[in-house]
Z-matrix of the N, CA and C atoms (Angstrom, degrees):
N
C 1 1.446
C 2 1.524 1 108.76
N 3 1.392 2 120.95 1 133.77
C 4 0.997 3 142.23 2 -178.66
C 5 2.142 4 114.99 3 -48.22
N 6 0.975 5 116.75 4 124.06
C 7 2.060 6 84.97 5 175.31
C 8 1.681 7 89.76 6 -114.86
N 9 0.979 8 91.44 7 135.56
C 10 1.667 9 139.59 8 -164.11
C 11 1.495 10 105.06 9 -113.48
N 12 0.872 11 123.31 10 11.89
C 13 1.974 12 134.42 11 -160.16
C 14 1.691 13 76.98 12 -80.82
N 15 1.426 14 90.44 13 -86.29
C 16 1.656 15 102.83 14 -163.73
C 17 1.302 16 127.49 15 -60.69
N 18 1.235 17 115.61 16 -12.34
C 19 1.858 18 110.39 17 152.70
C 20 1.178 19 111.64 18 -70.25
N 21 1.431 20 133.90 19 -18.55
C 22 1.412 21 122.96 20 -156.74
C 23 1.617 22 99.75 21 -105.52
N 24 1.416 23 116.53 22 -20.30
C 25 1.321 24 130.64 23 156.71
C 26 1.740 25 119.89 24 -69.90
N 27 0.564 26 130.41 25 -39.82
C 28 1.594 27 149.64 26 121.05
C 29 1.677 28 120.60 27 4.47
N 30 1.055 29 91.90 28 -75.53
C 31 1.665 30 125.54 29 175.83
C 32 1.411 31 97.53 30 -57.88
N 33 1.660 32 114.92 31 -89.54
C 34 1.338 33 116.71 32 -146.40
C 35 1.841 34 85.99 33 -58.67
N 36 1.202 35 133.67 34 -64.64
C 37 1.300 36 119.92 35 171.56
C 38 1.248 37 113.31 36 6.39
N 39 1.552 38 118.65 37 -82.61
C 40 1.451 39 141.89 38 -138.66
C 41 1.969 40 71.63 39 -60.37
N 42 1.518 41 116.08 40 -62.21
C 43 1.777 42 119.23 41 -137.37
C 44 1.526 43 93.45 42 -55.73
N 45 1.726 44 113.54 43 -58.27
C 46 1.469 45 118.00 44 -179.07
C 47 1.819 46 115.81 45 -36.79
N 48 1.223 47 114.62 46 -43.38
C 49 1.609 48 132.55 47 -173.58
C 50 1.675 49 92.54 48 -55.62
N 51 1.770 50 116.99 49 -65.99
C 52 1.429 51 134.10 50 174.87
C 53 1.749 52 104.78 51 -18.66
N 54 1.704 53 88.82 52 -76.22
C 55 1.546 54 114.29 53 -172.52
C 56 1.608 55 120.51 54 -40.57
N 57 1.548 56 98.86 55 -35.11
C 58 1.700 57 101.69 56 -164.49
C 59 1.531 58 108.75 57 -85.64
N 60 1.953 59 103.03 58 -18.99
C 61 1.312 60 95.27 59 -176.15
C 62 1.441 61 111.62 60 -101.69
N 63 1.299 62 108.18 61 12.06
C 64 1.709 63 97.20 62 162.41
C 65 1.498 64 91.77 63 122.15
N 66 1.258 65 126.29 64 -32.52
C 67 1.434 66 128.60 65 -159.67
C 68 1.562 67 120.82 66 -61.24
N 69 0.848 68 121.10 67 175.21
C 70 1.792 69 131.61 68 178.32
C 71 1.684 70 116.54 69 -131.85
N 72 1.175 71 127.95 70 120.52
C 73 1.278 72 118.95 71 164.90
C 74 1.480 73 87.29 72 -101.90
N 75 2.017 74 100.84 73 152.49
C 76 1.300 75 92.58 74 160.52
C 77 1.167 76 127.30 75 -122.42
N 78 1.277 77 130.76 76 148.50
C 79 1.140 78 127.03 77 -134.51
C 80 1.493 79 118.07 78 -77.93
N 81 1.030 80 150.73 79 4.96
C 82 1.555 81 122.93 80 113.19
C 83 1.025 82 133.45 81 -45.85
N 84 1.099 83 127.14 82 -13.06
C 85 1.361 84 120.92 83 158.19
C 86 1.823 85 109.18 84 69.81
N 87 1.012 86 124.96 85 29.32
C 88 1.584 87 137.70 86 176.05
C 89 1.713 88 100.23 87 -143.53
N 90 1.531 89 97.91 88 161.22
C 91 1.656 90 108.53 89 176.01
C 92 1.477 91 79.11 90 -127.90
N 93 1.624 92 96.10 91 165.83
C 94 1.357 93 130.03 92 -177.12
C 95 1.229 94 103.15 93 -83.82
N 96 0.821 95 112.48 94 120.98
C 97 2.081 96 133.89 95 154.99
C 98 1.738 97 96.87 96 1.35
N 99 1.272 98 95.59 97 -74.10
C 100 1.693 99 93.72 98 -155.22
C 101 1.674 100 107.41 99 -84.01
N 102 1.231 101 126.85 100 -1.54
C 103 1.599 102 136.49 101 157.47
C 104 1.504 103 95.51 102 -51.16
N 105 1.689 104 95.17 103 -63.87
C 106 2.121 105 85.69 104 -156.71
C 107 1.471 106 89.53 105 -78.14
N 108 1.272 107 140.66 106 -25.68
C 109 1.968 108 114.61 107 168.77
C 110 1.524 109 104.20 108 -24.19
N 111 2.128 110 90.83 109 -76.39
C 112 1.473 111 106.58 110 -178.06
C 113 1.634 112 114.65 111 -25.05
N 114 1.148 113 111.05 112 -69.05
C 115 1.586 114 114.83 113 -164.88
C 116 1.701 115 110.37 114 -63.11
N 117 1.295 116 131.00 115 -23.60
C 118 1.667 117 121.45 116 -161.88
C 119 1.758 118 79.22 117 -110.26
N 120 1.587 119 139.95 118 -19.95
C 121 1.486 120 92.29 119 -157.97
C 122 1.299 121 119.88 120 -105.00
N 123 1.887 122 131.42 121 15.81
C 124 1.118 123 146.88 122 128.48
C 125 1.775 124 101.18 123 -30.80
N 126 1.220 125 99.26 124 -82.64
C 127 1.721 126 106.71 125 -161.12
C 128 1.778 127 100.55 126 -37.14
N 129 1.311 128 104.69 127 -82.37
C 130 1.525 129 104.18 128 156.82
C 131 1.414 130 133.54 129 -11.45
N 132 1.063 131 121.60 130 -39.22
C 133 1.754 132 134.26 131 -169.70
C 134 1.813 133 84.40 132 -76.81
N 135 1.623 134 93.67 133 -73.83
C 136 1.162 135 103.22 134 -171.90
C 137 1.372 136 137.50 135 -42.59
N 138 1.602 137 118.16 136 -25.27
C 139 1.646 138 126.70 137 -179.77
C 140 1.480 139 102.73 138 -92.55
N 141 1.275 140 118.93 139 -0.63
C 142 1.474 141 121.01 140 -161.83
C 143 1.422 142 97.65 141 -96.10
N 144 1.705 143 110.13 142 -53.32
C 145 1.438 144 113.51 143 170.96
C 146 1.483 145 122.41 144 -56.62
N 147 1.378 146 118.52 145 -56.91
C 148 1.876 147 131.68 146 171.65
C 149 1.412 148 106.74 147 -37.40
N 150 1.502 149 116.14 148 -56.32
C 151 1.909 150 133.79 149 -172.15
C 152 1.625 151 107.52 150 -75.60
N 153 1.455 152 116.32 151 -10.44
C 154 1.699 153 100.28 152 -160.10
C 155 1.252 154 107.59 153 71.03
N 156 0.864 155 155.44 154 -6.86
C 157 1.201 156 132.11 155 -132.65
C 158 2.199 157 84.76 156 -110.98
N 159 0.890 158 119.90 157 -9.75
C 160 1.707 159 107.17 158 153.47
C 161 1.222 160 136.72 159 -41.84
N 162 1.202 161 129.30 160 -26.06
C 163 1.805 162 134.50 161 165.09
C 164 1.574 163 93.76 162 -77.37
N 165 1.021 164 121.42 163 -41.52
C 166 1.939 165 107.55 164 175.25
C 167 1.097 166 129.72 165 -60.34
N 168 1.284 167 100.80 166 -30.86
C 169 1.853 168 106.34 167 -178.61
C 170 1.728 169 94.60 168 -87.15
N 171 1.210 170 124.87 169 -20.08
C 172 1.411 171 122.73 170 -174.18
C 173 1.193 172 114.19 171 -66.49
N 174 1.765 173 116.42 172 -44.40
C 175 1.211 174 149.51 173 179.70
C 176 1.341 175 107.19 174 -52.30
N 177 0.959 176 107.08 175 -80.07
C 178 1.836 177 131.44 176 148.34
C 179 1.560 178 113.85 177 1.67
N 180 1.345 179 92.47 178 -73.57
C 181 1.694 180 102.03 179 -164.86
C 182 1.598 181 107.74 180 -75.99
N 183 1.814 182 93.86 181 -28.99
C 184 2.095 183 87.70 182 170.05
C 185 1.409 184 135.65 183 -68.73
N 186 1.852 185 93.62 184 -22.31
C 187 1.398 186 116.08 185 -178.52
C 188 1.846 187 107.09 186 -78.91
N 189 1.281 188 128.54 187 -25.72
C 190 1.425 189 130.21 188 -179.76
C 191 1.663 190 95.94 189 -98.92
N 192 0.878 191 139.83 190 -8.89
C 193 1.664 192 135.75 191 172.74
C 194 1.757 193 100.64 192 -86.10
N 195 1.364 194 112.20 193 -54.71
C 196 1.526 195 113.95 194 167.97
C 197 1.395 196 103.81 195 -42.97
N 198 1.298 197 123.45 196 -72.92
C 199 1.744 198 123.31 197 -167.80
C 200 1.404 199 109.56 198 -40.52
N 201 1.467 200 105.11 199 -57.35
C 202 1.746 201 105.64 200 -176.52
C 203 1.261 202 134.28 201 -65.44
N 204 1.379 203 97.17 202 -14.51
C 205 1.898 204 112.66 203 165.17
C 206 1.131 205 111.00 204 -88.29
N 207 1.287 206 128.38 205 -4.56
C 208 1.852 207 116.35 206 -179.86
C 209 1.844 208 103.57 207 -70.48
């Protein structure tokens, strides 16, 4: 059997830490699909332009558009 003690010590930790600094989880406890789009695809945009790394994802996306049209 698994012990589960210390994740769950862990946990309530993490919520109390939440609580003291003002924060809110809400209680589902999940975000919506298109929130975390919203939230990662700035950051994303942004490391792509700084890194170069934009002709790769270009590359990328021509090479999986080719596959799906065969």
């Amino acid at each position: 059997m698994a012990d589960t003690t210390g994740r769950t010590a862990l946990r309530a930790r993490g919520h109390r830490a939440t609580n003291a600094l003002g924060g809110s989880r809400p209680t589902g406890g999940t975000r919506h699909p298109l929130i975390a789009v919203a939230m990662v695809l700035p950051l994303a945009f942004l490391l792509a332009v700084v890194f170069g790394g934009w002709e790769a994802v270009v590359t990328q996306a021509s090479s999986v558009v080719g596959m799906l049209g065969r």
